[in-house]
C-alpha positions as CSV (number, residue, x, y, z in Angstrom):
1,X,3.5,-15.3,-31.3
2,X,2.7,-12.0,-28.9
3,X,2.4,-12.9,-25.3
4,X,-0.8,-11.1,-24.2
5,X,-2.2,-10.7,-20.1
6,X,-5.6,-10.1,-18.8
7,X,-6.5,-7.7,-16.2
8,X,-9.9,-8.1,-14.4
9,X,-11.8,-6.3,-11.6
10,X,-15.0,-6.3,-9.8
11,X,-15.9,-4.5,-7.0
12,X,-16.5,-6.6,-4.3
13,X,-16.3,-10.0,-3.4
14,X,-19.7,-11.1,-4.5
15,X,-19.5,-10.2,-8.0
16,X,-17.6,-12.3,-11.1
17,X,-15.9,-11.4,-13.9
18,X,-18.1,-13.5,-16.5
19,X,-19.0,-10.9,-18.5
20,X,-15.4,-9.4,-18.8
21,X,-14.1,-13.2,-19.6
22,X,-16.6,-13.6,-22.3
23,X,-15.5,-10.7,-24.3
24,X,-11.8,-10.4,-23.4
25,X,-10.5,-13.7,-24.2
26,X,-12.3,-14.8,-27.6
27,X,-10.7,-10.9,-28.5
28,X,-7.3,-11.6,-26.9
29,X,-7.4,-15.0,-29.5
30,X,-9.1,-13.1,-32.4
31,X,-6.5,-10.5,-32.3
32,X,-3.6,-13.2,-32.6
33,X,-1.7,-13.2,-29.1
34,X,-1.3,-16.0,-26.5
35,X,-2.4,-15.6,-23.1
36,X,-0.1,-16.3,-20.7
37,X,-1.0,-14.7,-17.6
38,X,-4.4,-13.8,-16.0
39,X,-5.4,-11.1,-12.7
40,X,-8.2,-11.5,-11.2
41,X,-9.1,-8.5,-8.7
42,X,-11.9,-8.4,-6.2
43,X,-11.6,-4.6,-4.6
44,X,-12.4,-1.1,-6.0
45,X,-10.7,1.0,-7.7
46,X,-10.9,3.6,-5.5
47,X,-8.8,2.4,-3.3
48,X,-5.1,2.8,-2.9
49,X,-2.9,0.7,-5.0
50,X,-0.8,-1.1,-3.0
51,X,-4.2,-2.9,-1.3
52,X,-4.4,-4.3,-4.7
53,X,-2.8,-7.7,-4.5
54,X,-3.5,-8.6,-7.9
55,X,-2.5,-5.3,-9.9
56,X,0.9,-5.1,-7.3
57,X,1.9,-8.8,-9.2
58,X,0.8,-7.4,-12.7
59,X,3.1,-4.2,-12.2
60,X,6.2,-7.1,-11.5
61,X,5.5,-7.7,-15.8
62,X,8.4,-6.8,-17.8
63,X,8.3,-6.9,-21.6
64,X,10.0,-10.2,-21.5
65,X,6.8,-11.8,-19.9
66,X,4.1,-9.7,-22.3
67,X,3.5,-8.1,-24.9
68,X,0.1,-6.6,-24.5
69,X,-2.6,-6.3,-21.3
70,X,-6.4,-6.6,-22.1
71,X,-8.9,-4.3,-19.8
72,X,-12.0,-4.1,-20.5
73,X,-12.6,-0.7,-19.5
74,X,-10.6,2.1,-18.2
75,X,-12.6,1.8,-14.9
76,X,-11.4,-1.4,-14.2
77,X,-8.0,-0.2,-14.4
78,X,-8.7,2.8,-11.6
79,X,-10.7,5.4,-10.6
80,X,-8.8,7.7,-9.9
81,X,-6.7,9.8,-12.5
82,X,-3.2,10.5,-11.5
83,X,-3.1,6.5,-10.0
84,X,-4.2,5.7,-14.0
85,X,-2.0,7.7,-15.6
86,X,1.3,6.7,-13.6
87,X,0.4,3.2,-14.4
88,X,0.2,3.7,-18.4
89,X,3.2,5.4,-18.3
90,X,4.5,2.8,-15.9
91,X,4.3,-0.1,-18.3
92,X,4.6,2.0,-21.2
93,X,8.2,3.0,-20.2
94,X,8.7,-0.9,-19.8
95,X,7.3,-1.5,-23.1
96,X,4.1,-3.0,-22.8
97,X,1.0,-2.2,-24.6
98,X,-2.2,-1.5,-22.6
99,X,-5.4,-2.4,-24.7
100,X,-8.8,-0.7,-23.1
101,X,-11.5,-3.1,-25.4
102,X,-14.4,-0.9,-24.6
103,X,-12.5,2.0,-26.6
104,X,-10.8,-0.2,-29.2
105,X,-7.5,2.0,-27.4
106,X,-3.8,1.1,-27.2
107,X,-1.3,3.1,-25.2
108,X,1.1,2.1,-27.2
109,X,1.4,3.0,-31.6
110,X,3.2,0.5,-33.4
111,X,6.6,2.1,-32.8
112,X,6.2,1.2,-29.2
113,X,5.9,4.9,-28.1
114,X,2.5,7.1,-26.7
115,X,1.1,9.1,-29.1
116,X,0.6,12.7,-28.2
117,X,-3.1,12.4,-29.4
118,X,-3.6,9.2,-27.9
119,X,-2.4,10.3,-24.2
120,X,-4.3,13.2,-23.9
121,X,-7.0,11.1,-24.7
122,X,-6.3,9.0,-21.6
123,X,-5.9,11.8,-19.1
124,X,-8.9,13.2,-20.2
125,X,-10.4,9.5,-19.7
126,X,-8.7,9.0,-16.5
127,X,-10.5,12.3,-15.3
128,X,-14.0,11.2,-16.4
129,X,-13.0,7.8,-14.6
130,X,-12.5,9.4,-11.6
131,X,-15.7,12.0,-12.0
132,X,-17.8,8.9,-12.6
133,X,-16.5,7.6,-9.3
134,X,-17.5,10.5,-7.4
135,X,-20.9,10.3,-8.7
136,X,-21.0,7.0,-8.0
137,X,-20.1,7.6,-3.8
138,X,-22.3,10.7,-4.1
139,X,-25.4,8.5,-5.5
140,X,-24.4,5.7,-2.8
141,X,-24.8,8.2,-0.1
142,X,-27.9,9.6,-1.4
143,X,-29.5,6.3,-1.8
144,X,-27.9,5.3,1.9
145,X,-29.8,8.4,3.4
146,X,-33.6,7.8,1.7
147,X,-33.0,4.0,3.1
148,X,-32.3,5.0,6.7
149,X,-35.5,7.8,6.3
150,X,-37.8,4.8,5.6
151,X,-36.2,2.6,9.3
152,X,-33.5,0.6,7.2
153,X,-30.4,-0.9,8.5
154,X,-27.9,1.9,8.9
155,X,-25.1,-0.8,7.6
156,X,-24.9,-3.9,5.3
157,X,-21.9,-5.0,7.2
158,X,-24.2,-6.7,9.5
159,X,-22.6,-6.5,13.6
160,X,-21.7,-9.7,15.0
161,X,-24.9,-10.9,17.3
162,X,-27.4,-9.1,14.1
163,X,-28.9,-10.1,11.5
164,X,-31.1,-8.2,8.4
165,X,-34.4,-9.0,8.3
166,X,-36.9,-7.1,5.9
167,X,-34.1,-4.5,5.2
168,X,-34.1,-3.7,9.1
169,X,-31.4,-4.3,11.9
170,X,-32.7,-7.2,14.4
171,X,-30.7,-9.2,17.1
172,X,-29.5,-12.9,16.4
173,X,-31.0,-14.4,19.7
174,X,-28.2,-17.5,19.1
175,X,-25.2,-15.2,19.0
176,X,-26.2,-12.2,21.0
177,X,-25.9,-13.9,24.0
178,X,-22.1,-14.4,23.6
179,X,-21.3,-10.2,22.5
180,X,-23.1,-9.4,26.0
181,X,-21.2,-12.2,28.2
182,X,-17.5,-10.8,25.5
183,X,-18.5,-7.2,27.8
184,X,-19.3,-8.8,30.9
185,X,-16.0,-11.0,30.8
186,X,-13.8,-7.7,30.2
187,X,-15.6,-5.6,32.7
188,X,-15.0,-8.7,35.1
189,X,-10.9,-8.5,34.1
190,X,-10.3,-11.0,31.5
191,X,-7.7,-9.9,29.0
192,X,-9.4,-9.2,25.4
193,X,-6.8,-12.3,24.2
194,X,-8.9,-14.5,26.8
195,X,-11.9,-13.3,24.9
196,X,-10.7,-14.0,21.7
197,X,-9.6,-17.6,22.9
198,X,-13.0,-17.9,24.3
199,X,-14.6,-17.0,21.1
200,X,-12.8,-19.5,19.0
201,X,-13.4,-22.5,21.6
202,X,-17.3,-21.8,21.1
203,X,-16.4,-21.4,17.5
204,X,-18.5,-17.7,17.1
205,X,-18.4,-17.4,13.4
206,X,-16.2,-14.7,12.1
207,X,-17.8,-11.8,9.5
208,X,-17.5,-13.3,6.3
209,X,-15.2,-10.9,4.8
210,X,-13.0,-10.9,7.9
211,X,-9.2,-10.5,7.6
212,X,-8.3,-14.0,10.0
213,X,-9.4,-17.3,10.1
214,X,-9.8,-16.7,13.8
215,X,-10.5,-15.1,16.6
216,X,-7.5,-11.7,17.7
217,X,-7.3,-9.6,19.9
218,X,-8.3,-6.6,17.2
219,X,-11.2,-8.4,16.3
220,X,-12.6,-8.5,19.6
221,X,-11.3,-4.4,20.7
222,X,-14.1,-3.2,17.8
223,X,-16.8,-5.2,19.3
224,X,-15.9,-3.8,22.2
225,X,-16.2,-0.3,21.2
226,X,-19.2,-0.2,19.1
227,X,-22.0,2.0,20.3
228,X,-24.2,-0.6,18.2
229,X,-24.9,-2.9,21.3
230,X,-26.1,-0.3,23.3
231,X,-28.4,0.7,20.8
232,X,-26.9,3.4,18.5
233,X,-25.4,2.3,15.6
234,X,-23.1,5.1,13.6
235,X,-22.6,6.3,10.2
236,X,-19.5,8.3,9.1
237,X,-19.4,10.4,6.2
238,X,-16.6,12.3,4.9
239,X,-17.5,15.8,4.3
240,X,-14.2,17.1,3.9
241,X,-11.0,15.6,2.0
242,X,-8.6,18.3,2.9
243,X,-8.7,17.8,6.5
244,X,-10.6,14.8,7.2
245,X,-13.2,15.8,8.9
246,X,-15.9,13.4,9.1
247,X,-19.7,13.8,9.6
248,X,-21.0,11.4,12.5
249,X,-25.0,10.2,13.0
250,X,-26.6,7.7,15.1
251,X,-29.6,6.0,14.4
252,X,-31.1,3.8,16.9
253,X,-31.1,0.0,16.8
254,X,-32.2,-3.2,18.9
255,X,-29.4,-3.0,22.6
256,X,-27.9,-6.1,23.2
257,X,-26.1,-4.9,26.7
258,X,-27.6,-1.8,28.4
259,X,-25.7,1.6,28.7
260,X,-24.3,1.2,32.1
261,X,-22.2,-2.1,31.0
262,X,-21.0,-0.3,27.9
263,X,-19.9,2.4,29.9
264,X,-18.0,0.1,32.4
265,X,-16.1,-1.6,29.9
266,X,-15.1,2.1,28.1
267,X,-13.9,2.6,31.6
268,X,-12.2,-0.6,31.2
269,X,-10.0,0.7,28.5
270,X,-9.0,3.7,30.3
271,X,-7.9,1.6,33.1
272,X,-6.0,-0.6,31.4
273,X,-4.6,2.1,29.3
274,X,-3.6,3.8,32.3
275,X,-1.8,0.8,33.9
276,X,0.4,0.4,31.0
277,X,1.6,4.0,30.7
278,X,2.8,4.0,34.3
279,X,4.8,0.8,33.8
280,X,7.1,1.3,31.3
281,X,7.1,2.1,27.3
282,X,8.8,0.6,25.1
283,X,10.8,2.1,22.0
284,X,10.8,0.6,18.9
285,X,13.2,2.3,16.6
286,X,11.7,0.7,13.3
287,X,8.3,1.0,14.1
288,X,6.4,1.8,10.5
289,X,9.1,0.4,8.2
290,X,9.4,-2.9,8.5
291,X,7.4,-5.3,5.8
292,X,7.0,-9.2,5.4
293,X,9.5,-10.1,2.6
294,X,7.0,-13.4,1.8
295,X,3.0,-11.9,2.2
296,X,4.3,-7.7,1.8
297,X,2.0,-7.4,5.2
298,X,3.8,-4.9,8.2
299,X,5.9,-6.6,10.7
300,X,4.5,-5.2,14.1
301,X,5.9,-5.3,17.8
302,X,5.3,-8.1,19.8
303,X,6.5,-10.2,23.2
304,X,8.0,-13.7,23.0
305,X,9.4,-15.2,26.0
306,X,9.3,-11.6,27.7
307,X,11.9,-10.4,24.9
308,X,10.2,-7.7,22.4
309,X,10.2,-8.7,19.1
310,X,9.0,-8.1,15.2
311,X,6.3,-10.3,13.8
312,X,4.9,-10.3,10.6
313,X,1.0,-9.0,11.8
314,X,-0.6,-12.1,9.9
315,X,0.6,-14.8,12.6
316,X,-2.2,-15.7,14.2
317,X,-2.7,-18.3,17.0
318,X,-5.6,-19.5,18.3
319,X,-5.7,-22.2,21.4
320,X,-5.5,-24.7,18.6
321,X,-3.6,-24.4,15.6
322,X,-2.3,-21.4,14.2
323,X,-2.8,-19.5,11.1
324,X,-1.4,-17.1,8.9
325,X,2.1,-16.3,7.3
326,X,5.0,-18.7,8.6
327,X,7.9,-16.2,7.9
328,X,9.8,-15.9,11.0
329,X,10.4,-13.4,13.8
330,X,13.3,-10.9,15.1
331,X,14.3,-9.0,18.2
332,X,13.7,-5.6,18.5
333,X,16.6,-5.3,20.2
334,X,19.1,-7.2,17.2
335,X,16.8,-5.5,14.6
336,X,17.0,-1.7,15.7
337,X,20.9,-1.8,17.0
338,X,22.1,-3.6,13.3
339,X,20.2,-1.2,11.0
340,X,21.3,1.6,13.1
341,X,24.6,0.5,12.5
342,X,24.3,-0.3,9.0
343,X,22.9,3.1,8.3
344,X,25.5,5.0,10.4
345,X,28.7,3.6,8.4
346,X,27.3,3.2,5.2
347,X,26.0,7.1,5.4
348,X,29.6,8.3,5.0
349,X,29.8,6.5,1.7
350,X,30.2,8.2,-1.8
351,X,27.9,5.3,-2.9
352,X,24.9,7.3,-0.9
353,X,25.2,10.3,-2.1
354,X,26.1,9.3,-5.4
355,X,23.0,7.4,-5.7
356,X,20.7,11.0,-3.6
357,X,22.0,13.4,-6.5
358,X,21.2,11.0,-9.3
359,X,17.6,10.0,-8.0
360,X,17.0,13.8,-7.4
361,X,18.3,14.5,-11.0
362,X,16.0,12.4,-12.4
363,X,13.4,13.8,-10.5
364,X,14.1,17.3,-11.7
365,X,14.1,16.3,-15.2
366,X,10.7,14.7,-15.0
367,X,9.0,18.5,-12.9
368,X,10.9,20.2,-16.1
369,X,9.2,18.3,-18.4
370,X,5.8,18.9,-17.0
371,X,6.7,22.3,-16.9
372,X,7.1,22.7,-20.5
373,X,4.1,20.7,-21.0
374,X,2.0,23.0,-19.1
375,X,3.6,26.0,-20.5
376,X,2.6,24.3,-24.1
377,X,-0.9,23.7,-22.2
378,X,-1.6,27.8,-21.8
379,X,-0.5,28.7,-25.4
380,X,-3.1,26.3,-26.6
381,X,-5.8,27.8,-24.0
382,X,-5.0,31.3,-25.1
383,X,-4.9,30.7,-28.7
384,X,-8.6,28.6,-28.3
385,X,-9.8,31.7,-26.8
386,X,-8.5,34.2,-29.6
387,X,-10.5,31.4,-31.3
388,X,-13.7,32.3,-29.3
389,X,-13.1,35.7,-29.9
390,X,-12.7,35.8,-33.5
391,X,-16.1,33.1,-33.7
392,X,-17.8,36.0,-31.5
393,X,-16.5,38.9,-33.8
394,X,-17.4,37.0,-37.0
395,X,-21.3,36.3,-35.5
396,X,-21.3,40.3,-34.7
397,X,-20.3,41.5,-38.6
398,X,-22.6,38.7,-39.5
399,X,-20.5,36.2,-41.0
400,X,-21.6,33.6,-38.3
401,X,-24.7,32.6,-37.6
402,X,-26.2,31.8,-34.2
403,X,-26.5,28.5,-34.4
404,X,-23.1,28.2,-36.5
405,X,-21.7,30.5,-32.8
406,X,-23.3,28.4,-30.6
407,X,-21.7,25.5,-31.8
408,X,-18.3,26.6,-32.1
409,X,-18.5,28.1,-28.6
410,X,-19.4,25.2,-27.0
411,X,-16.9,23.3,-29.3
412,X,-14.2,25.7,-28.2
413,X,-15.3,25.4,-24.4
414,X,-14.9,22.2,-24.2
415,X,-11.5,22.0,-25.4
416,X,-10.3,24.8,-23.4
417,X,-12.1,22.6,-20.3
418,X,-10.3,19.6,-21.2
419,X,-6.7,21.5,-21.0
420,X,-7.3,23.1,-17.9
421,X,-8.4,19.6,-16.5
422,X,-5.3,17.9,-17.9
423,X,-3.1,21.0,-16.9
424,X,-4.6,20.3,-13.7
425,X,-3.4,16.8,-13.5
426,X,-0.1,17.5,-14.7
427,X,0.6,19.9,-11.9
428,X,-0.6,17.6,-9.3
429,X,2.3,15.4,-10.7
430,X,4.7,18.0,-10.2
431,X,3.5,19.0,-6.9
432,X,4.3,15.4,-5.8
433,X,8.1,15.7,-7.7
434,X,8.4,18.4,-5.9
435,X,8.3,16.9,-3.0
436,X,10.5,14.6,-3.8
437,X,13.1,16.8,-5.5
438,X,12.9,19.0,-2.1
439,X,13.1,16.2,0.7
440,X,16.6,16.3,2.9
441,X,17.6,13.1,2.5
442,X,21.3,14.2,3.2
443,X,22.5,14.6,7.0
444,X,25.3,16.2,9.2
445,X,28.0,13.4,9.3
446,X,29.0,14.6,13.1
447,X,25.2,14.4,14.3
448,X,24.3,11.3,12.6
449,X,27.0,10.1,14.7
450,X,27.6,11.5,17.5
451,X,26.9,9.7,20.6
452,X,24.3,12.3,22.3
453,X,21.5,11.2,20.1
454,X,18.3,10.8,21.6
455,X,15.8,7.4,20.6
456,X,13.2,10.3,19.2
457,X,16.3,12.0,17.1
458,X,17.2,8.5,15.8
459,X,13.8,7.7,14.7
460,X,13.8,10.8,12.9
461,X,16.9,9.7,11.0
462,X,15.5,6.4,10.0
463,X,12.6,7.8,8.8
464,X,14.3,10.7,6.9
465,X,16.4,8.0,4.9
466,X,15.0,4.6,5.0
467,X,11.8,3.8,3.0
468,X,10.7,0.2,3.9
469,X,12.6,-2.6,5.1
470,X,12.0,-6.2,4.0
471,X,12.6,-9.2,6.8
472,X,13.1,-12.6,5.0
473,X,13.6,-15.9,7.3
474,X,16.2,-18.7,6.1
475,X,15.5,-21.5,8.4
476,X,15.4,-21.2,12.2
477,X,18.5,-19.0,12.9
478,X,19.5,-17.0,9.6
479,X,17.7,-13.8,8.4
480,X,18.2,-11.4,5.9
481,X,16.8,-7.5,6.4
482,X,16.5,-6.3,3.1
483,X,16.7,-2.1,3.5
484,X,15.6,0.5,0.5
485,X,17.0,4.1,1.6
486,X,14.9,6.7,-0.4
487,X,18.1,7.8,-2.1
488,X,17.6,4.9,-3.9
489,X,20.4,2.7,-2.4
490,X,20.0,-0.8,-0.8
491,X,21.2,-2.3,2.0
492,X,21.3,-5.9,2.9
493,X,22.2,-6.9,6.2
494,X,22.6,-11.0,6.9
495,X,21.9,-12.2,10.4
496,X,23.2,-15.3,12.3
497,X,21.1,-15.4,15.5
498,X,22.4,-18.2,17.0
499,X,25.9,-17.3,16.9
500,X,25.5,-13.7,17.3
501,X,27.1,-12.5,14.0
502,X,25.9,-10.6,11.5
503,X,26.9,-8.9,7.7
504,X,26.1,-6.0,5.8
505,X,26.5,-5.2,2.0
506,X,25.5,-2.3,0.0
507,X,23.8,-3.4,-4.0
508,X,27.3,-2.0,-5.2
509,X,28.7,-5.2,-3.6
510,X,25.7,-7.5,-3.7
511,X,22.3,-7.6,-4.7
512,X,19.0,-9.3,-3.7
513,X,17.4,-11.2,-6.6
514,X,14.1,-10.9,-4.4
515,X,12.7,-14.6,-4.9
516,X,9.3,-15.4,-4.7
517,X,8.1,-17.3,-1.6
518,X,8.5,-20.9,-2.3
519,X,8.8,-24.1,-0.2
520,X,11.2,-24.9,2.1
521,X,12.4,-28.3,0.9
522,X,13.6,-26.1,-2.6
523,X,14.7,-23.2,-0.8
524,X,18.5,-23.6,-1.2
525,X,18.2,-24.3,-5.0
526,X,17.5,-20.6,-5.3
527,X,19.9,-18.1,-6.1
528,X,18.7,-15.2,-3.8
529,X,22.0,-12.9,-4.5
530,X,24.0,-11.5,-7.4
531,X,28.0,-10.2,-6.8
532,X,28.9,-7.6,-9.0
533,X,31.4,-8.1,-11.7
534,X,33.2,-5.2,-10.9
535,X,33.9,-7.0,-7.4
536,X,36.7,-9.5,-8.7
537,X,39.4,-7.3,-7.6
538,X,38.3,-6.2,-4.4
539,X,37.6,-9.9,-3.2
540,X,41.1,-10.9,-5.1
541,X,39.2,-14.0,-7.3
542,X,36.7,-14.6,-9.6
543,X,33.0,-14.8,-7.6
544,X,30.6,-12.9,-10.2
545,X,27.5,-14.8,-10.2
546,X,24.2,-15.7,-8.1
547,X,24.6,-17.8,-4.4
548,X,22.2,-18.4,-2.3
549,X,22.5,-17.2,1.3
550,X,24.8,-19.7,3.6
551,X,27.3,-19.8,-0.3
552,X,27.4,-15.7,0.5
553,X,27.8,-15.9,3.9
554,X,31.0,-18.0,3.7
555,X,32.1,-15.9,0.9
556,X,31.6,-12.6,3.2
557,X,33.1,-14.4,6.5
558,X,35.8,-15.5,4.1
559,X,36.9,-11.5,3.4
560,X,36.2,-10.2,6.9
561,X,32.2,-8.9,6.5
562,X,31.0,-10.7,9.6
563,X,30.9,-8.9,12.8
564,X,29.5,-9.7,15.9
565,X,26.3,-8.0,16.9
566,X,26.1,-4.8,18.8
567,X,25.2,-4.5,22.2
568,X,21.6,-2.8,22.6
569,X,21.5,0.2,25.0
570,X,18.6,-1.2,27.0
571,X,17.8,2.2,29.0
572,X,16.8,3.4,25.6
573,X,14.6,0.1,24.2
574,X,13.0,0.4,27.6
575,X,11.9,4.2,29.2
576,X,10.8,3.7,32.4
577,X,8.0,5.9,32.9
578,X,7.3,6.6,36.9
């Protein structure tokens, strides 16, 4: 029997997928397939994505898991058109149907390949998805500004110390209290993590749709900084995608502090700002490419025991208990000088550049493609206007008449629209290819490393060639830093931090099966790495096959792949600034 998966999505948090259950999986049953796996997505389609938690695990599908996903729509699929079409050719390369039940429409025809019909069908439908959108935001706004005309709240994402009575911004007299004495404390000198403590002792409710479980220091900096509680609550709109600038109104609401204690704690900030620059600032080489290898959240700088460190940004602690992702911590100081290294020594490989000149070739093969399709494009424009033109010479020697013109002019009209909106979409492709295709992903062996580099020149390097790198914990002392060069080559570097040792091994050695978080109790049942066949001579025995980390560890240690750690050059983790 076909294995068949359902892809649902509502907008927000308060809405339900009933109505897409009821008609998706009596169909999915009708049309003879077995459902084996089910998505269930609270956030627009609008948004970017990777903020998509539930279409990120759906996209992890091969055509070993399904045959077939049901959507009920297009829409729910995305919004916007060039994110809708790279994902039906995404799982159509894999193999796997998409069926859209609104349209009775399959990506897929039954020899498993897009029909040429059928996907300029779907661009078409991806742009009208992505019109509709826009209408939608341009309604939204219109609606937003006739509500504020008649005194309506300004926001439905009610301030903490508000509430929404009779459409209208008032103040909550039990919480508002605590906001004005949160300004008072910070004016006064407490820290905004005392603050936050303070908050969750008195157990002030979070917003409903809040990111923690508890009070952080985050939370706490945007109540600081909102005009709202001096009474001017602000509206952005975006008036111009290009460059981002923003329109800006205030409206005026209910103060809870005055202006003279907003402005003190404003000054506040600047203060404390200012304090920290003339201390000392501190480097972090990695900063923006480090993920969570368990919850895919950013791994962001942080002090334990005086030492800077990575942290995955979802551990939060209150005074209590603490929250949030359990995947553990590493230095800045072991995590900057090993991928440094790592990246230095394996640079000079063949492997890297191997692996740069095939990725580009494939991206060069993909912007030719489009550039015959778009070249096919503008002979089918010109020859639907020789079209018009004939239609409009035909009406003139009176073979056509006016209604039989008008017809076929806007018949013809609308076709030619549709190809220049799909040529449209096909060259935004190619403008991101070209990128791509473009991007100096290759270095100067002497300066990448010579000795002379500066921090800033290094952290150019690492962003030039790393894309994301993936921290995993094993226990208390091992970790495993999991990095993806944009070339596409891997890099997989095994830590010891209690002994000071540490490992690195390209994917043309060994390569990271990438396990799903699961608990610790079953954690060394899993295989997390693969060795190459073609290994068996250069390790001298027979070792193809999956281990799990401490198994390749001895194996490595066992053919001379452990070194000790580097020495960090503290004068660069730490610039003094006087």
């Amino acid at each position: 029997m076909k294995k068949a998966a359902i892809y649902y999505r509502v907008s927000t948090t308060e809405q339900n997928c009933d109505r897409q259950k009821n008609d998706l999986v009596p169909f999915v049953k009708a049309m003879g397939y077995k459902l084996v796996r089910v998505y269930e997505e609270k956030k627009s389609a609008t948004e970017d994505m990777k903020t998509r938690e539930q279409l990120t695990e759906m996209r992890k599908l091969t055509k070993e898991d399904v045959d077939t996903i049901f959507i009920w729509d297009i829409t729910r699929l995305s919004r916007r058109s060039i994110d809708f079409i790279n994902l039906v050719h995404e799982f159509s390369e894999k193999g796997i149907n998409i069926w859209f039940y609104d349209k009775s429409l399959q990506t897929l025809d039954s020899n498993g390949k897009i029909n040429a019909i059928t996907e300029m069908y779907m661009y078409i439908l991806g742009l009208f998805a992505q019109m509709d959108a826009e209408n939608l935001r341009a309604k939204y706004d219109s609606g937003k500004e006739a509500a504020l005309a008649k005194g309506h709240a300004y926001t439905y994402n009610v301030p903490l110390g508000y509430k929404i009575v009779d459409k209208k911004l008032v103040i909550n007299e039990t919480i508002a209290p605590f906001v004005k004495e949160a300004f008072e404390l910070y004016v006064s000198g407490k820290s905004i993590r005392y603050i936050a403590d303070w908050f969750n002792i008195n157990k002030i409710p979070l917003k409903r749709y809040a990111d923690t479980k508890v009070w952080v220091k985050s939370n706490v900096e945007k109540i600081l900084k909102n005009t709202v509680y001096y009474g001017k609550g602000k509206r952005k709109k975006l008036i111009n995608k290009e460059t981002g600038e923003q329109l800006v109104r205030y409206f005026d609401v209910p103060a809870i502090i005055d202006k003279a204690l907003w402005d003190k704690t404003q000054a506040q900030f600047l203060l404390n700002k200012t304090v920290t620059d003339k201390t000392r600032k501190r480097n972090n080489l990695l900063r923006g490419l480090l993920k969570c290898g368990v919850c895919n959240n950013n791994y962001i700088l942080a002090t334990s025991k005086s030492l800077p460190m990575y942290r995955c940004c979802d551990q939060y602690k209150d005074i209590n208990q603490k929250e949030g992702c359990t995947n553990g911590g590493i230095l800045l100081t072991t995590a900057d000088s090993v991928v440094w290294e790592a990246i230095i020594n394996s640079y000079e490989q063949d492997l890297y550049l191997e692996k740069y000149n095939k990725q580009r070739t494939f991206y060069l093969e993909n912007y030719n493609d489009n550039l015959q399709k778009i070249n096919n494009i503008d002979e089918d424009i010109n020859k639907l206007e020789k079209e018009l033109e004939r239609a409009q010479r035909a009406y003139v020697k009176g073979l056509f008449s006016e209604l039989d013109l008008e017809k076929q002019t806007k018949q013809t009209k609308n076709d030619i629209n549709r190809m220049i909106s799909l040529k449209a979409e096909i060259e935004a492709q190619n403008t991101l290819l070209y990128d791509r295709i473009n991007i100096q992903l290759s270095l100067d062996n002497d300066y990448i490393r010579s000795d002379s580099l500066s921090y800033t020149e290094k952290k150019e390097v690492c962003n030039k060639l790393i894309d994301n790198i993936y921290i995993y914990c094993y226990g208390t002392f091992y970790r495993l830093l999991r990095v993806i060069l944009k070339a596409g080559m891997e890099l997989n570097i095994l830590l010891n931090n209690k002994s000071k040792k540490y490992c690195v091994l390209d994917d043309g050695i060994v390569s990271f099966n990438n396990p799903l978080s699961v608990p610790a109790f079953i954690k060394e049942q899993i295989k997390d790495f693969t060795v190459a066949s073609n290994n068996n001579k250069l390790f001298g025995e027979e070792i193809f096959g999956e281990y799990n980390y401490r198994e390749i560890w001895e194996i490595m240690d066992r053919y001379g792949y452990i070194k000790t750690l580097p020495q960090p050059n503290m004068d660069e983790i730490f610039t003094i600034i006087t």
